[in-house]
C-alpha positions in Angstrom: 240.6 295.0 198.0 240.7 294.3 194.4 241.9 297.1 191.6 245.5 297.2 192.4 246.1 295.8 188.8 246.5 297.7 185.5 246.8 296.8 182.3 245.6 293.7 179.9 248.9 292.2 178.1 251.4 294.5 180.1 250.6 294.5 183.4 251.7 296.3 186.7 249.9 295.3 190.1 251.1 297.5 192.8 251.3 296.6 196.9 251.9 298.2 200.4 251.1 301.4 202.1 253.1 304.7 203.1 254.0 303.8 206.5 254.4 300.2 206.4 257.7 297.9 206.0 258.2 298.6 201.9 255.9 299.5 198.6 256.3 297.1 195.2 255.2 295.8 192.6 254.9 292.9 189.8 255.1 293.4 186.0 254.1 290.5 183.7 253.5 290.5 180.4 257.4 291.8 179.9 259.2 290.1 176.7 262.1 287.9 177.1 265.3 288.7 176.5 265.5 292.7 177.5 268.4 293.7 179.1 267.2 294.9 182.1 268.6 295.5 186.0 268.2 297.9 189.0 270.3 301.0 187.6 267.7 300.8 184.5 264.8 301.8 186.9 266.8 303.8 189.7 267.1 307.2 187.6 263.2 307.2 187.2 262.6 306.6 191.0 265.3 309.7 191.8 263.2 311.8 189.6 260.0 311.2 191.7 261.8 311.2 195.3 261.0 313.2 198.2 262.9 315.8 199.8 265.1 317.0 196.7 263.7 320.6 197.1 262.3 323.0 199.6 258.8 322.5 197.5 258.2 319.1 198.2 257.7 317.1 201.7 261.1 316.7 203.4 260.1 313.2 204.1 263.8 311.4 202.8 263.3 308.5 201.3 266.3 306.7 199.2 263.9 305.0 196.9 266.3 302.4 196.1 264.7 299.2 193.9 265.5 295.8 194.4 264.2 293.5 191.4 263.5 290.3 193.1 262.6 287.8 190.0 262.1 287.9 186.3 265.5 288.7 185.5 268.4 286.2 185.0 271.9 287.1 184.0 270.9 290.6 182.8 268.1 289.9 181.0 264.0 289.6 181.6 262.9 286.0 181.3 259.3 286.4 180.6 258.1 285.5 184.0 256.6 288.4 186.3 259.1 290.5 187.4 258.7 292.0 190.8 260.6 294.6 192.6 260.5 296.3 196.2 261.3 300.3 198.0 261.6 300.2 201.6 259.8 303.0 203.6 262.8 304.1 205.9 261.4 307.8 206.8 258.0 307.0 208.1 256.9 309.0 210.8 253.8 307.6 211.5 253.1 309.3 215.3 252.5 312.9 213.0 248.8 311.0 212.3 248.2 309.6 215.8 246.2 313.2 217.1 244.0 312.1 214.0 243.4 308.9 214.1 240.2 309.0 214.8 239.1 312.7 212.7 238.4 312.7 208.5 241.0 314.9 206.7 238.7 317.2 204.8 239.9 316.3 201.3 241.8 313.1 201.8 240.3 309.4 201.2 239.7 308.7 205.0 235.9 309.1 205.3 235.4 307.2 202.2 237.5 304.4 202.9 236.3 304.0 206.2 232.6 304.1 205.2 233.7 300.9 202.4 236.1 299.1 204.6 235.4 299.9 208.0 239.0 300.2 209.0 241.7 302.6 207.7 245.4 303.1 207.6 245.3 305.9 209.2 249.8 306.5 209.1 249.6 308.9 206.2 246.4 307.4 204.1 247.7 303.9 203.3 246.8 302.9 199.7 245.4 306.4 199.2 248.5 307.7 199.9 251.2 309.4 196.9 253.8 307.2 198.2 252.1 304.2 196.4 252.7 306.6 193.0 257.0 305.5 193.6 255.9 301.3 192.5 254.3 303.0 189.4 257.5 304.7 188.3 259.7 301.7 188.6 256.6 299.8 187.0 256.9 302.0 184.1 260.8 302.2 183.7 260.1 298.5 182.6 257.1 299.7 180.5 260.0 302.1 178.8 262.7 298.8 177.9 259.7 297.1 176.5 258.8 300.6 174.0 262.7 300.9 173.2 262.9 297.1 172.1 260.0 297.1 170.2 260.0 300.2 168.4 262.4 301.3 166.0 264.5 304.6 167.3 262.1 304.1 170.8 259.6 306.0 172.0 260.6 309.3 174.2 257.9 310.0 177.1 258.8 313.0 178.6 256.8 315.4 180.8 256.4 319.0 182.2 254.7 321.0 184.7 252.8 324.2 182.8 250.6 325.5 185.6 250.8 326.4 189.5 248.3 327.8 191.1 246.8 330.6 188.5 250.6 330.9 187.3 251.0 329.3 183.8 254.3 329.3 181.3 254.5 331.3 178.1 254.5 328.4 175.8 256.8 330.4 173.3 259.2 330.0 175.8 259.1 326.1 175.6 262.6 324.1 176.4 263.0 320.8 177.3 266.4 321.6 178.0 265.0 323.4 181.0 263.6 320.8 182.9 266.5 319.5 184.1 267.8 322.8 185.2 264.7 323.6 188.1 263.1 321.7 191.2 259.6 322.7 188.9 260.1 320.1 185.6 259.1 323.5 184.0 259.8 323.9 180.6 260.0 327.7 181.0 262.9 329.2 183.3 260.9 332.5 183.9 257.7 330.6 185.3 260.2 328.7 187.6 261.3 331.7 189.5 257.5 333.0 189.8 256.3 329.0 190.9 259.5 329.7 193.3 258.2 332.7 194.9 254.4 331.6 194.7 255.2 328.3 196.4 257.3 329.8 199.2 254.3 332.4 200.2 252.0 329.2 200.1 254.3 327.5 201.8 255.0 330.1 205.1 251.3 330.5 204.8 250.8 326.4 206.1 248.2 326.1 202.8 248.8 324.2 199.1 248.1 324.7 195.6 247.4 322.8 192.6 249.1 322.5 189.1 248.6 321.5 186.1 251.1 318.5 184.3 251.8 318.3 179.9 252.9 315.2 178.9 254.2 314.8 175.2 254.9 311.0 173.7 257.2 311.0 170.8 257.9 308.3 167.9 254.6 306.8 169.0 253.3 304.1 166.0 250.4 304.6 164.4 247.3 302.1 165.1 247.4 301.7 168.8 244.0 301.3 170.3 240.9 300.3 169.2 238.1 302.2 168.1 235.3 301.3 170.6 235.6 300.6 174.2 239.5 300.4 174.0 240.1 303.5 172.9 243.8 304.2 173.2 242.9 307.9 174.7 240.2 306.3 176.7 243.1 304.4 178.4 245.1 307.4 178.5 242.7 309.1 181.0 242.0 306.3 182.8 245.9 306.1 183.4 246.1 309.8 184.5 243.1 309.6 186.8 243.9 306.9 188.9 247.0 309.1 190.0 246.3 310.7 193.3 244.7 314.2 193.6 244.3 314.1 189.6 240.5 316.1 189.1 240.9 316.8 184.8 242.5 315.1 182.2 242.5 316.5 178.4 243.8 315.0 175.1 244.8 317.1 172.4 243.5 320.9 172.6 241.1 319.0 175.3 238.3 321.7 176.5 239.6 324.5 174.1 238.5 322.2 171.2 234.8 323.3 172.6 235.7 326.6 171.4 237.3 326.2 168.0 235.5 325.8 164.9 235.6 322.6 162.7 237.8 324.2 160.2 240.0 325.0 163.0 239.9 321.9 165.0 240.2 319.5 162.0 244.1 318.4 161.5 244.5 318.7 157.7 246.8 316.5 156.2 249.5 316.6 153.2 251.9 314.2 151.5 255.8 314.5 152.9 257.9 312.3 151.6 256.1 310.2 150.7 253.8 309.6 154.2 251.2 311.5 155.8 251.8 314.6 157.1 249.5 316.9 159.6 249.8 320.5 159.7 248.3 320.9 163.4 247.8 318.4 166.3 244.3 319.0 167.9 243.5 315.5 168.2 246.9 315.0 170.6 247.7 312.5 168.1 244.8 309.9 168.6 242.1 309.6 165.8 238.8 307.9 166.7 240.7 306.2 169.7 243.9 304.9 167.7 247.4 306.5 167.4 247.6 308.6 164.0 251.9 308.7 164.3 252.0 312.0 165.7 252.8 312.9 169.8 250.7 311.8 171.9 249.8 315.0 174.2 247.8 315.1 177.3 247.3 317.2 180.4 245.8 316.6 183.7 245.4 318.9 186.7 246.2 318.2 190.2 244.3 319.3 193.2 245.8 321.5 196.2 247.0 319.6 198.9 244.7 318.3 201.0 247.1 318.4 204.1 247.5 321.7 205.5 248.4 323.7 208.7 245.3 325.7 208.5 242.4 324.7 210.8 239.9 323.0 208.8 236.0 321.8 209.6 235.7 318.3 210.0 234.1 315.3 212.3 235.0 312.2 214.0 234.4 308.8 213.4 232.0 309.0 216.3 230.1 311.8 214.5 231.3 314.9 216.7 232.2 318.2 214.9 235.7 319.4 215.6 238.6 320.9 213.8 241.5 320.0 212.4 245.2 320.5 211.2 247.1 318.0 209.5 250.9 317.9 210.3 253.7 315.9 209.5 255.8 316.1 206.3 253.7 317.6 202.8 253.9 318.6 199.3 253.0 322.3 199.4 252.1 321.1 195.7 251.6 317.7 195.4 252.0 318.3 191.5 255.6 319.0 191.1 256.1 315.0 191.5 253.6 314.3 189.6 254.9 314.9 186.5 257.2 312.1 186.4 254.0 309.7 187.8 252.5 311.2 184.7 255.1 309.8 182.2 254.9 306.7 184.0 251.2 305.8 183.5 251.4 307.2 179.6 254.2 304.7 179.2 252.7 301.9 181.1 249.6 302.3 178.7 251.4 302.8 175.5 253.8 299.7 176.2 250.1 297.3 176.7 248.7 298.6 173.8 251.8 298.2 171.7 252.0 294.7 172.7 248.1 294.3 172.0 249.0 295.7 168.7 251.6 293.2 167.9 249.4 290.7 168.9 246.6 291.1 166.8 248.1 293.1 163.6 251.6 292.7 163.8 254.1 295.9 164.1 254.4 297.6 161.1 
């Protein structure tokens, strides 16, 4: 199985499976000399864990990081760095009545029609557990923004949408997050998500949700213009997340609907630098970074494991039913949004180092 790499100058290749021994990855492409150690990544990985809330699988994982090379005395050396998470709350006997049935939804027919064998102990690869090595992938991605860019550059995320509840966007605080089990930048959608999510919930059924993620402080000239398109990267990153269906830059779809006088971000002098007066474009410009934040959204399918009995066959070709048990996400999306910072940083640290590589920073 190839693919398990991404990136060109900053890499991350990711390894392991939900039930086996332990998930983890290797960066390269890190700059020497960046203070870096364990307690750097560790607050990233507690973000993402399991079994903090009553809306996310009860599956209790510690998530704890060991970096095990790249880093001497403190400080990254240049060489790959790699890292490892045991799996310590892996019940795999919840899969064995389904061993041999396709999860309507889930990756299992497909991977066993291209590989003819399947992890069949919670999906394997396919799998959101394989989402933790791309958190403490990217909290290395984040030293490498901080030490290259003057005053950093903030990546921070937020959940907007469950199910067909969204937030009032005038009611916007980032302050917020931090005080819900949602990432929801609006305290009144929290308390609807709360009591939407515990109906789905006692119901044994999902729901989906839709993630914002806003880049600050990002310099302008990332990307190139053709097939390298710094946006073009940006959906890539957010689609190789698990269960992600859409991804949107800017005012995405609702740009269809605006007219060019609308949509166009008009610009003035401030200080002596350019200025826009609106941010349509999500702050890409013909596939490079114009200075302003980076915005983009994606939208995460229900849950594909359920209690409710679902249509499906065997790998023998019998039609039967099926319920999926074990330990889930009512929606899978709440933890997502901190996957979702991870991949925007992971793509904005490569492209910054591609930058500086062929232009200089500025």
């Amino acid at each position: 199985m190839s693919g398990n790499t991404f990136g060109h100058l900053f890499r991350l290749t990711t390894w392991g499976e939900s039930h086996g021994s332990a998930i983890g990855g290797v960066v390269d492409g890190t700059p020497p000399l960046i203070q870096l150690s364990e307690a750097d990544i560790q607050p990233w990985l507690d973000k993402r864990r399991p079994g903090q809330s009553r809306f996310t699988t009860q599956r209790q994982e510690l998530d704890k990081v060991r970096i095990l090379s790249g880093v001497f005395e403190g400080k990254t050396t240049g060489t790959p760095i790699s890292f490892a998470i045991e799996n310590q709350d892996a019940r795999s006997k919840d899969y064995y009545d389904n061993m041999d049935r396709f999860r309507p939804g889930h990756a299992d027919y497909t991977y066993q029609v291209k590989y003819g064998i399947r992890d069949y102990r919670g999906g394997g690869r396919a799998s959101a557990r394989e989402t933790a090595t791309r958190v403490a992938g990217a909290a290395v991605a984040r030293k490498v923004l901080d030490h290259l860019v003057k005053g950093g550059v903030r990546v921070r995320g937020a959940l907007i949408q469950v199910g067909p509840h969204k937030i009032d966007r005038k009611k916007w605080d980032w302050a917020e997050i931090d005080r819900n089990p949602f990432f929801s930048p609006d305290a009144a959608a929290a308390q609807t998500w709360a009591e939407h999510l515990d109906q789905v919930r006692k119901a044994g059924s999902s729901c989906g949700a839709v993630i914002e993620v806003v880049a600050s402080n990002v310099p302008a000239g990332l990307g190139q213009p053709v097939f390298d398109k710094l946006d073009g990267d940006i959906a890539r990153a957010m689609m190789s997340i698990t269960a992600v269906k859409g991804v949107e830059i800017g005012a995405g779809m609702a740009a269809a609907e605006l007219s060019g006088e609308t949509n166009a971000d008009e610009m003035r002098m401030k200080d002596g630098k350019v200025a826009f007066l609106s941010n349509n474009a999500g702050g890409i410009l013909g596939g490079i970074s114009s200075g302003q934040d980076i915005v983009v959204r994606f939208a995460v399918k229900p849950t594909s494991s359920i209690l409710t009995p679902r249509r499906t066959v065997t790998a023998d070709g019998q039609d039967v039913e099926i319920v999926t048990k074990g330990r889930h996400d009512p929606c899978v999306g709440i933890r997502a949004v901190p996957v979702g910072e991870a991949m925007l940083a992971l793509v904005l640290a490569d492209h910054l180092l591609r930058q500086r590589a062929q232009c200089g920073l500025k």
